[in-house]
ROPA-366537 format. One record per residue (C-alpha): residue in one letter; x, y, z. Coordinates in pm, whole numbers, plus 50000, padded with zeros to 5 digits. Example, Ala and Ser with C-alpha at 12.3 -4.5 7.8 and 13.67 -1.06 7.14 Angstrom:
<recs>
a512304955050780
s513674989450714
</recs>
This chain:
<recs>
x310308302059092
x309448310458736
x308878282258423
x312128299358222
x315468307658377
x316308347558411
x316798368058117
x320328375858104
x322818404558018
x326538413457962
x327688441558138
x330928464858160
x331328479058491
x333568510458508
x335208511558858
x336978542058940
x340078543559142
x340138549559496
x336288531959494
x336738497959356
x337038481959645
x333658497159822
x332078489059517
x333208448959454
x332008449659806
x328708458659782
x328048441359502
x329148407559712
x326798414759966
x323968417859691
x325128389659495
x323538403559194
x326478394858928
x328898369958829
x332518382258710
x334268372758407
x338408370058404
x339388397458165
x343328385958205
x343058347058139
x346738351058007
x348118361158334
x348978336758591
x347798342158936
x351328353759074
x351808380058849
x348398397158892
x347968431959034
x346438420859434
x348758393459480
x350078408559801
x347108420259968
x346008383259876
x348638368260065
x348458397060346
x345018377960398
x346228341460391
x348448354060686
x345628367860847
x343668335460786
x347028313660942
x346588332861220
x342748328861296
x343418292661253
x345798288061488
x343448309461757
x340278286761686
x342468256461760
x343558272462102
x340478283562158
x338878246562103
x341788234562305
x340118254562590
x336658244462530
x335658275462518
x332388285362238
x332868311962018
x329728335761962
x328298339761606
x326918370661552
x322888373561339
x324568397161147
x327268392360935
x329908421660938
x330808442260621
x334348442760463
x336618465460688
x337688493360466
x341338492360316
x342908517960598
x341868490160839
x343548461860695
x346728468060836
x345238473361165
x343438443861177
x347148425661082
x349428439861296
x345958431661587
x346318392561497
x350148394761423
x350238411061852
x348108383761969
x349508355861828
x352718365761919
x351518371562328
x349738338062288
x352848314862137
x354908331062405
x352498321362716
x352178287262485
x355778283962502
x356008293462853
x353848268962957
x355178240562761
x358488248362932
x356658244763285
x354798213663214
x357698196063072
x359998201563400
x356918197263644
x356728161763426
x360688158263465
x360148164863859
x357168143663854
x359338114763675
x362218122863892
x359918113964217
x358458081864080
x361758069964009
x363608076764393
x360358065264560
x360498027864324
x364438025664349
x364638029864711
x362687995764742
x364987981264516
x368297991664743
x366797976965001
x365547945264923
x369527940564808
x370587950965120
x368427924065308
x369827899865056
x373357909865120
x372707901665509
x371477870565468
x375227857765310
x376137857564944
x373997827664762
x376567817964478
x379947838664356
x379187855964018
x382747865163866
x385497842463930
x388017847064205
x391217855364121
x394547853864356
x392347844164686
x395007835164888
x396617869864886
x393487890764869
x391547907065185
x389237889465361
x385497908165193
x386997916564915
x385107906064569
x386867895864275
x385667925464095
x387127952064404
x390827932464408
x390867939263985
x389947980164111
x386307981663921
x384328001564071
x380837998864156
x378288020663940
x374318029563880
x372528047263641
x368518048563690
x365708062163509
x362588055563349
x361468037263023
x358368030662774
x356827999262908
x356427977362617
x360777980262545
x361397970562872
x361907931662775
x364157938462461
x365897965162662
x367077938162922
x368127913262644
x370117942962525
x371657945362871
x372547908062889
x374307905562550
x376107934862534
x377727937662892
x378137898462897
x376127893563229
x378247923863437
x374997941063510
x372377937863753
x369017950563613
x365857957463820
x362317975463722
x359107978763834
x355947999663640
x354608032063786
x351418028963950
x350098063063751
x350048069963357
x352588093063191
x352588118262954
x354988119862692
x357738143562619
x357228146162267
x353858136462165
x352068145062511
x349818113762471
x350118089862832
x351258056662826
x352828034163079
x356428035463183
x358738015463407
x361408026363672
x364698007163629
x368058006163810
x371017990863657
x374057985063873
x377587975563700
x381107974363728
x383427992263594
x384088027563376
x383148006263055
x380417986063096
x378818026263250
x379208037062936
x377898009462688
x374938009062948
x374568047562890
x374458040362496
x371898014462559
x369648035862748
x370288064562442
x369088039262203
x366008033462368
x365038069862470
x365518061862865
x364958095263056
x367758089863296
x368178108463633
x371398107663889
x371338082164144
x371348091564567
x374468076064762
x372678075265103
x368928073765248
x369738108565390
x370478129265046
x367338105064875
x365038120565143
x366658155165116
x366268152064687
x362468144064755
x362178167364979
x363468195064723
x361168183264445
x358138182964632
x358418219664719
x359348224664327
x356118210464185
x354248230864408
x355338259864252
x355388251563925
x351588239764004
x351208273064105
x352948288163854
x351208272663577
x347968278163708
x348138314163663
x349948310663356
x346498288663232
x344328316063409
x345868346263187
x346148323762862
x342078315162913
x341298351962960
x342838361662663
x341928335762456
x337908343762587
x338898376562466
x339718368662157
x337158344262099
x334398374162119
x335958388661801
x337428360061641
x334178354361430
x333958387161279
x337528384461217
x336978350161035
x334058363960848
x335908399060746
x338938381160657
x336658360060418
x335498392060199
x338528407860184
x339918378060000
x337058375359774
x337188412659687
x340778408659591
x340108379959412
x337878397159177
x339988427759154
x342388404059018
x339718392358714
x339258429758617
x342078455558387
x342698486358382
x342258511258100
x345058529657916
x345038559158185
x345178534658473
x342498552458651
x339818529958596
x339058490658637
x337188477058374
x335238445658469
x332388423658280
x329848405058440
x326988384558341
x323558402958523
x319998390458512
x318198417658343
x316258426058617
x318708434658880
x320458462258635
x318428489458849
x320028471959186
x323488468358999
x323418506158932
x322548513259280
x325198492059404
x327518510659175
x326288547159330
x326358531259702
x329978516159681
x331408549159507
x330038569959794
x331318549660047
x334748551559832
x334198588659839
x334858590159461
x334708621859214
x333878605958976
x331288574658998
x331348536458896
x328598535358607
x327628502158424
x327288495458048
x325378471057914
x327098452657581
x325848430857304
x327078392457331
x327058362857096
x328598341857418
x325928322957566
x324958333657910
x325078309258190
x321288297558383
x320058312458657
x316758302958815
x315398320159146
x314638300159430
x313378303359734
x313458279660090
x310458257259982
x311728252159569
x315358249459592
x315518215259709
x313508208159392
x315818229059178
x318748205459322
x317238171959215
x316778189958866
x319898199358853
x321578166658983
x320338154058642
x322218187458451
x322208224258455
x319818236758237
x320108255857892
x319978292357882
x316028301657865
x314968265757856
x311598256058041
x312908242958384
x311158212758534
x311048223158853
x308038236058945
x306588201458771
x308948182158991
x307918195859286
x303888176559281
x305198147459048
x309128137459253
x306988135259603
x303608122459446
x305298090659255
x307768082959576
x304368080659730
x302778060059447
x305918032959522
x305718038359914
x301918041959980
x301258037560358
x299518060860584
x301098051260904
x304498057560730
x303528091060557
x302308098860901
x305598092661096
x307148112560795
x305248140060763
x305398147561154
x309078145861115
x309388170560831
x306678191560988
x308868198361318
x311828205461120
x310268231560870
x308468251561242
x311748248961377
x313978258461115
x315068294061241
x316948272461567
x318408243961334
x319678269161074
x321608288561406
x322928254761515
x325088246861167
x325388210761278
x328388189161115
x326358158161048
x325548151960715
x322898129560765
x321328155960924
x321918184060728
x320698165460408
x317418160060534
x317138193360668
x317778209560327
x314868181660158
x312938191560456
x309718204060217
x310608178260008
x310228150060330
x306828169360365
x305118166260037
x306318133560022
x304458121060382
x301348138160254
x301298122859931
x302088088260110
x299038095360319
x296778099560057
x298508071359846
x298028051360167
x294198056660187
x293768044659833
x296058015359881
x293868009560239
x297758004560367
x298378014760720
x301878001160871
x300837971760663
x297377969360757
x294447972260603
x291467997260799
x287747990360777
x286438027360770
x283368026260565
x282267986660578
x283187967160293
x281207959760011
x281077922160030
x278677900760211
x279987862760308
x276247858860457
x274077862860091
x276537831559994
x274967811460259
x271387828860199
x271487814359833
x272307778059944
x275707782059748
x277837775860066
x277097755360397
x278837739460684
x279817712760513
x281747736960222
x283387752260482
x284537717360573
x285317701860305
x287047735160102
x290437752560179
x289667779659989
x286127798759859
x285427819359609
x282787849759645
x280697853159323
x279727888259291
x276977874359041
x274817859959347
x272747890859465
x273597905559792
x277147891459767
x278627924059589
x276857956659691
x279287981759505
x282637995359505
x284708006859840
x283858040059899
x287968051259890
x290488027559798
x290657993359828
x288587974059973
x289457959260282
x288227925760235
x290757919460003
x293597918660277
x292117887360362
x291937874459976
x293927845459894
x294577864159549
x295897891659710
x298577900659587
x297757891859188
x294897917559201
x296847946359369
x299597938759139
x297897943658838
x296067973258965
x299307989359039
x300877977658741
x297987994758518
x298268022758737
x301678029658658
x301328026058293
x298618049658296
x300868076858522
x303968071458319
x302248075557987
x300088108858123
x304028123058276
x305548112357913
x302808128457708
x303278159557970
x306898165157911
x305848161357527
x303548192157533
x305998207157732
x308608207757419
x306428231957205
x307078259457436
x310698254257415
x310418250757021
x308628284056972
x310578299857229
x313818296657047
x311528299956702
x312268270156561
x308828258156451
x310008231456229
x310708212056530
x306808212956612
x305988192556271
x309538174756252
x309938163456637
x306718174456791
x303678158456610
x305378128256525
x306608118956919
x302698130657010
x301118107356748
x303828078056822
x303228079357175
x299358083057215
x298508059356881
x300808030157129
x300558040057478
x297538060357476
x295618038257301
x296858011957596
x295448035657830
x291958040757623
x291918001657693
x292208001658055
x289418029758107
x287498010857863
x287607975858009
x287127988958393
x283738014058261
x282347984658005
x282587953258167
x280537949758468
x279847919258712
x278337895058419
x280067907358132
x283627898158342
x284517865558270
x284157878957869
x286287908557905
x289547910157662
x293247907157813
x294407940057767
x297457930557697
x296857901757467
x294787925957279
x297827949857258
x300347930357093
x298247907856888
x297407945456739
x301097944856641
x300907912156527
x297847908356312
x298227870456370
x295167856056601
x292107861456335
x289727848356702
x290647882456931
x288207905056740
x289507943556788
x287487969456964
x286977984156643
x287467979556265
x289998011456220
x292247998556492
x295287988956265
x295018030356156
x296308038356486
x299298013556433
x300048027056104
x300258059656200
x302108051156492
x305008032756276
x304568063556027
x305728087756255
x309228067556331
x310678077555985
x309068110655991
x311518117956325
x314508098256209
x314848116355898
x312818146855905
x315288171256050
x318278156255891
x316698164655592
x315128192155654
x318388207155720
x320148194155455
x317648211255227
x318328244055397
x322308237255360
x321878227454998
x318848240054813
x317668270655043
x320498294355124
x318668325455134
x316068308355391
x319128294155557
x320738330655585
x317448347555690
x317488319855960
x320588318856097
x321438283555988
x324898283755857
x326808259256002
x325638224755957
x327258187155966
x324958162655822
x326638131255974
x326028147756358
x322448156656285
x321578126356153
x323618107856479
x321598129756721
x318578127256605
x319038086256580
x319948089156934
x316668104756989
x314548085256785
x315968053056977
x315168068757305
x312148080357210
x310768044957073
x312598025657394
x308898008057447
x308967991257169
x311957966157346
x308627943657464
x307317943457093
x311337936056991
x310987903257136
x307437890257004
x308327899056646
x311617883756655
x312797863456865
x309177842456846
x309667838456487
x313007820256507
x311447801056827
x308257789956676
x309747773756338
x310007735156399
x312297726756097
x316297721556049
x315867757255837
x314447773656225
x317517768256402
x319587780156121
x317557808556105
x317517813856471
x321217825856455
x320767853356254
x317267864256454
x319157862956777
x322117881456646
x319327911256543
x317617908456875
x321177910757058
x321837937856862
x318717960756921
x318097950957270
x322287963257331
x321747992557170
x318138002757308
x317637986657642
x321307986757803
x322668018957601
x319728038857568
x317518031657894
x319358054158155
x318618085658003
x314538077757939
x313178100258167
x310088127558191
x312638156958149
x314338139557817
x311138151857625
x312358190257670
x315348191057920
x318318191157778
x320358201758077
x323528209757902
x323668248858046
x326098262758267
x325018274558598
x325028309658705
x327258318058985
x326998352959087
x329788368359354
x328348364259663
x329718365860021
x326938342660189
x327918313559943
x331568313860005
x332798294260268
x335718302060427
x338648276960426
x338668278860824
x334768267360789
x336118239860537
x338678231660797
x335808226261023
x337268250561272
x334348271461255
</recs>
C-alpha cells in the first residue's frame, strides 16, 4: 500500500486484426487496464460483437440448465486451482454445438423419464383406487342382503310392475359409476357439488389413501382421496363427469365383476415393475452423463465467462478508416506500461499477427480515476476508507493511518482482555487457515464478511488486549497482578479508623495523605482496588472521558498536518497560509491548550496539593468567558491563545474567497500563469463556509454558555423578551452546526475529500459470472 494512489496514464492501444481477441485476453488475465467506450453513440444492439455476444448467452442458458440437473442429482462439481484461459475463436463453435449435443441428449432422457414417472404414478393411482373401491362394493352388497332400510325415489305404477324391480329400473335408468381419485382438502365442497346439482340421484363414497401422492403437474405430494359415485341414468353420468372436470378428478374405468378387478390388478402390478425397471436404467444413464458433464462443466462456466467479457470490450473499441485495426483507450497506472506492452507482444503472438498490437501513450485533461494497490492484510482497510468515498486522483489515502487508529479506538471503546482474547483467537484461526476457507466459497454472508475483516478482527483483539490491561478489565473483572498500591491497614495504624468506624459507617474513605495509605501508582493500568470503590464509575469516567479528548484532539491535529502534503502536492501553497495555519492555530490555541491542562493538572498536583487543583473544565470556559475575576488563569497571557484562536475563524472564512477574487479581478497574469481561470465567487465563498462550520463544530458547547445563559440569567420583564430572540440564534446555529454539519466531522475531513472515481481495470478474476450470481455455482 503506498500514501498516494497510482500515477496514472491514457493510453491508445492499436489492436491488429486477426489478434484482438488474444490480446483483450491477456490483458484480462493481467488486469492491468481499464477500457474506455469509444462508441457511446451506439446502442448495444447495433455494435459490431453483438452475435458472438448472444452466441455466449446461449452457451450460458445451457450451463445453467446442466448445474440445475446436476444439483438435482446431488452430485459436486470439481473446481479446478487453476482457472482456464479463453478458448481461442476456432473453438467457440465447438464448444456450442458440445453444449447444444448435450442438452439436447439430456432433455430427451428428461423427457423420457417424465413420461415414465407420470404413467408409473397413473398405474400407481390406478391400484390405490381398485384396492379402496372394492371395500366400498362390498360393504353395499352386505347392506343390500340385509333388506332395503327406506325407499329412496318414489314408486311409480306398483301394482303392474315386477316383483324386485326399483322405481328407477321400471322408468329404464340405468345404473352407472365413475371412480377416481381427488385432492383431499376439495373433497367436502366436491360432495356438496354432488348433492345440489344431481338433486340427491347419486350415491357418493371416499376414503383417503394410506400413502402420499405426487402431483401431476407440480410434482410436490399431498394427500388424495379415492371416491366412487354411483348414479342413475345417461344424464346425471354426465353432469357427474363435468363435476369431476371442474375439480381436476383423475378418473379411471370402473371393474363389473371381482374376477376382471383381480385380473386389472394383476396387469398393473406386472406394469410398474417394468416401468421400475425401466426407469432405473433410464436414472442410471442420465447420472452418468450428467457426472460426465459435471467434470467439465466448471471450465465451461469459467471459459464462457471470458469470452463474454472479451466481446464486451471489443464492443467499446473502433476501428480505423482501413478497418484493419481496433483502436481502444484505456486508463494504465504508469507503472504497468512495461507489462501492458508485453501483454500487447504476448496476445499478438498467440494471434499469430504480422503485424503487432503496440500502445501509445496520449496527453489528457480528463481526470483519471484512483487506483490504490492492496494486498490481503490492507484491503479490508482500503474498504472502510472507501465506504466513506472514493478518493481523489493523487490524494493522500488514509489507509495505512486507518489501519493502527480504526482497530486501536474500537479497542479504546471495547477494552477487555478476556474479550480481545476470545477475538483475537478467532481471527487468528481464520487468517492460518485461509488457503481452505478461500477453496470452500461459502454462501453465508455472515461468514464471508468476517472472513474478508479477518486482519481487521485481529488488530482489533490485540488492541482490546492491551486496552484491557490498562483498563484492568478482564470479562468484567478486575486482576490483581502486581498488588495494589493502597493499604486499608496504615488507616487503622494511624488511629483514623477502628471497629467501631467500621460499625457505625456504610461507606470509608482512604486518605492518601495518611502515610502508608498510598504507596504509588499501579504499576499498569488501573488499579485494582478501585473495582471495589464506591466511586467507581465517576473516576473511570472521567479518566476515559479525558482520555478521549486527548486522542481525538492528537487524530484531529494528525489529519491537519496531513493536509499540507496534499496542498503542496497539487501546488497550491496558498492553502497552507489560507486553510492550513489558521485550522492548526484554531485547533491547538482551543483543544490543545485543553490538553496542555490535563497533562498539567495530573504532573502538578500531587497528593496534598489535590483538593486545590483547578476544574479543568471550569477553567476552560470561564477562559471564554472572562466573567469569574476568583479562577485565577495558569498564566497572565492566557486570553492570547483565545484571541488568536477567534482570529483565525475570519482568516479561513474569508481568506480564500478573497484570495481568489483578487486573482479573478486584480491579478490576471498571476491567475493565467496559475491556471486559475474559472472562478464563481458565490460557490467559493459557500464551500469554504461549509468548511469553516465544520471545522469550528466544538465550539456548539461554548454556543450554549454565551447565549443561551445570557437570556437565562437576566431576572427582569426585558430577560424574557430578550430570551426570544437568544433562543431563536441558538436554534439557529445549533440546526445548522450540530444536526447539519456533525455527520461529516471526521479524522479524514481534514484532507479526504473522497470525491474520486475508482479505478476498475478489466479483469477476469473480478467478474462474476451470472451463473455464480445465480448461485448455481
Amino acid at each position: 500500500m503506498v500514501f498516494r494512489s497510482e500515477e496514472m496514464c491514457l493510453a491508445q492501444l492499436f489492436l491488429q486484426s486477426g489478434s484482438e481477441y488474444d490480446c483483450i485476453s491477456q490483458l484480462g488475465e493481467m488486469g492491468l487496464v481499464e477500457f474506455r467506450d469509444l462508441n457511446p453513440s451506439v446502442s448495444s444492439f447495433q455494435r459490431r460483437f453483438v452475435s458472438e455476444i448472444k452466441r455466449c448467452e446461449e452457451m450460458e442458458r445451457i450451463l445453467g440448465y446442466l448445474l440445475r440437473e446436476i444439483r438435482k442429482a446431488n452430485i459436486a462439481v470439481p473446481e479446478e486451482e487453476e482457472s482456464p484461459a479463453a478458448p481461442p475463436p476456432k473453438q467457440v463453435l465447438e464448444i456450442m454445438e458440445q453444449l447444444q449435443r448435450l442438452e439436447g441428449e439430456l432433455s430427451e432422457v428428461a423427457r423420457n423419464r417424465e413420461k415414465l414417472q407420470r404413467n408409473r404414478l397413473e398405474l400407481t393411482e390406478y391400484t390405490h383406487m381398485l384396492k379402496i373401491t372394492r371395500t366400498f362394493v362390498h360393504s353395499r352388497s352386505r347392506h343390500e342382503a340385509l333388506g332395503p332400510q327406506y325407499e329412496e325415489f318414489t314408486v311409480v305404477e306398483t301394482d303392474s310392475a315386477p316383483s324386485g324391480c326399483t322405481g328407477m329400473q321400471r322408468l329404464g335408468a340405468k345404473l352407472g359409476f365413475v371412480s377416481g381419485l381427488i385432492h383431499r382438502g376439495k373433497v367436502e365442497a366436491f360432495e356438496r357439488m354432488l348433492w345440489r346439482v344431481c338433486k340427491g340421484y347419486t350415491i357418493l363414497s371416499y376414503a383417503e389413501v394410506g400413502e402420499s401422492l405426487a402431483d401431476r403437474d407440480t410434482g410436490e405430494l399431498n394427500q388424495s382421496a379415492v371416491f366412487l359415485i354411483s348414479f342413475w341414468g345417461d344424464q346425471i353420468g354426465q353432469k357427474v363427469q363435468k363435476i369431476c372436470d371442474c375439480y381436476h378428478c383423475y378418473l379411471y374405468p370402473h371393474p363389473d365383476s371381482d374376477e376382471e378387478r383381480a385380473d386389472v390388478m394383476d396387469s398393473l402390478r406386472t406394469r410398474i415393475q417394468d416401468l421400475n425397471n425401466v426407469l432405473n436404467r433410464t436414472e442410471d444413464y442420465m447420472r452418468q452423463v450428467l457426472q460426465k458433464a459435471s467434470e467439465s462443466v466448471f471450465s465451461w462456466v469459467v471459459q464462457v465467462k471470458k469470452m463474454k467479457s472479451i466481446f464486451h470490450i471489443l464492443n467499446l473499441c473502433s476501428f480505423d478508416v482501413t478497418n484493419k485495426c481496433l483502436i481502444a483507450e484505456v486508463w494504465c497506472p504508469v507503472g504497468d506500461l512495461a507489462n501492458l506492452r508485453g501483454a500487447l507482444e504476448e496476445g499478438s503472438r498467440k494471434g499469430e499477427a504480422t503485424v503487432p498490437s503496440f500502445v501509445n501513450r496520449i496527453p489528457s485533461k480528463d481526470t483519471p480515476p484512483t487506483m490504490v494497490r492492496t494486498n490481503q492484510f490492507t484491503c479490508g482497510f482500503q474498504s472502510i476508507v472507501e465506504a466513506y468515498g472514493v478518493g481523489d486522483y493523487r490524494e493522500a489515502s488514509p489507509a495505512p493511518y486507518t489501519i493502527i487508529t480504526f482497530p486501536f479506538l474500537f479497542a479504546v471503546m471495547f477494552g477487555d482482555m478476556g474479550h480481545g482474547t476470545v477475538m483475537t483467537l478467532f481471527a487468528l484461526w481464520m487468517v492460518l487457515t485461509e488457503q481452505n476457507h478461500k477453496k470452500k466459497r461459502s454462501n453465508n454472508e455472515v461468514w464471508r464478511t468476517c472472513f474478508a475483516g479477518r486482519y481487521i478482527l485481529l488488530l482489533m483483539g490485540l488492541f482490546s488486549i492491551y486496552t484491557g490491561l490498562i483498563y484492568n478489565d478482564c470479562f468484567s473483572k478486575s486482576l490483581n497482578i502486581f498488588g495494589s498500591g493502597w493499604n486499608v491497614k496504615a488507616m487503622f495504624s494511624s488511629r483514623q479508623w477502628t471497629n467501631e468506624s467500621l460499625q457505625t459507617n456504610a461507606v470509608l474513605t482512604l486518605d492518601p495523605n495518611i502515610s502508608g495509605v498510598f504507596s504509588g501508582p499501579y504499576p499498569l493500568g488501573i488499579d485494582p482496588i478501585w473495582n471495589m470503590a464506591v466511586n467507581r464509575l465517576s473516576f473511570l469516567n472521567s479518566y476515559k472521558m479525558k482520555m478521549s479528548v486527548i486522542l481525538g484532539v492528537v487524530h484531529m491535529t494528525f489529519g491537519v498536518v496531513l493536509s499540507v502534503f496534499n496542498h503542496l502536492h497539487f501546488h497550491q501553497r496558498y492553502k497552507v497560509w489560507l486553510v492550513f495555519l489558521p485550522e492548526l492555530l484554531f485547533l491547538l490555541c482551543l483543544f490543545g491548550y485543553l490538553v496542555f491542562m490535563v497533562f498539567y493538572k495530573w504532573l502538578s498536583f500531587g497528593v496534598q496539593e489535590s483538593r486545590w487543583a483547578p476544574s479543568v473544565l471550569i477553567h476552560f470556559i470561564n477562559m471564554f468567558l472572562l466573567q469569574d475575576p476568583d479562577i485565577m488563569p495558569l498564566y497572565p497571557g492566557q486570553i492570547f491563545l483565545v484571541g488568536v484562536a477567534m482570529l483565525s475563524v475570519p482568516v479561513l472564512l474569508l481568506g480564500k474567497p478573497l484570495f481568489f477574487y483578487w486573482l479573478h479581478r486584480g491579478g490576471r497574469g498571476l491567475r493565467r500563469r496559475r491556471g486559475y481561470e474559472r472562478f464563481d465567487l458565490a460557490d467559493v465563498v459557500l464551500h469554504q463556509s461549509i468548511h469553516t462550520i465544520e471545522f469550528c463544530l466544538e465550539l456548539s458547547e461554548v454556543l450554549w454558555v454565551m447565549v443561551m445563559r445570557v437570556g437565562l440569567r437576566c431576572s427582569s420583564h426585558l430577560g424574557v423578551i430578550a430570551l426570544v430572540p437568544v433562543f431563536g440564534v441558538f436554534v439557529t446555529l445549533t440546526v445548522s452546526i450540530l444536526l447539519v454539519m456533525e455527520g461529516l466531522v471526521e479524522f479524514q475531513n481534514k484532507f479526504y475529500r473522497g470525491t474520486g472515481v475508482k479505478f476498475v481495470p478489466f479483469d477476469f478474476s473480478l467478474m462474476p459470472s451470472i451463473l455464480e450470481q445465480d448461485g448455481l455455482l
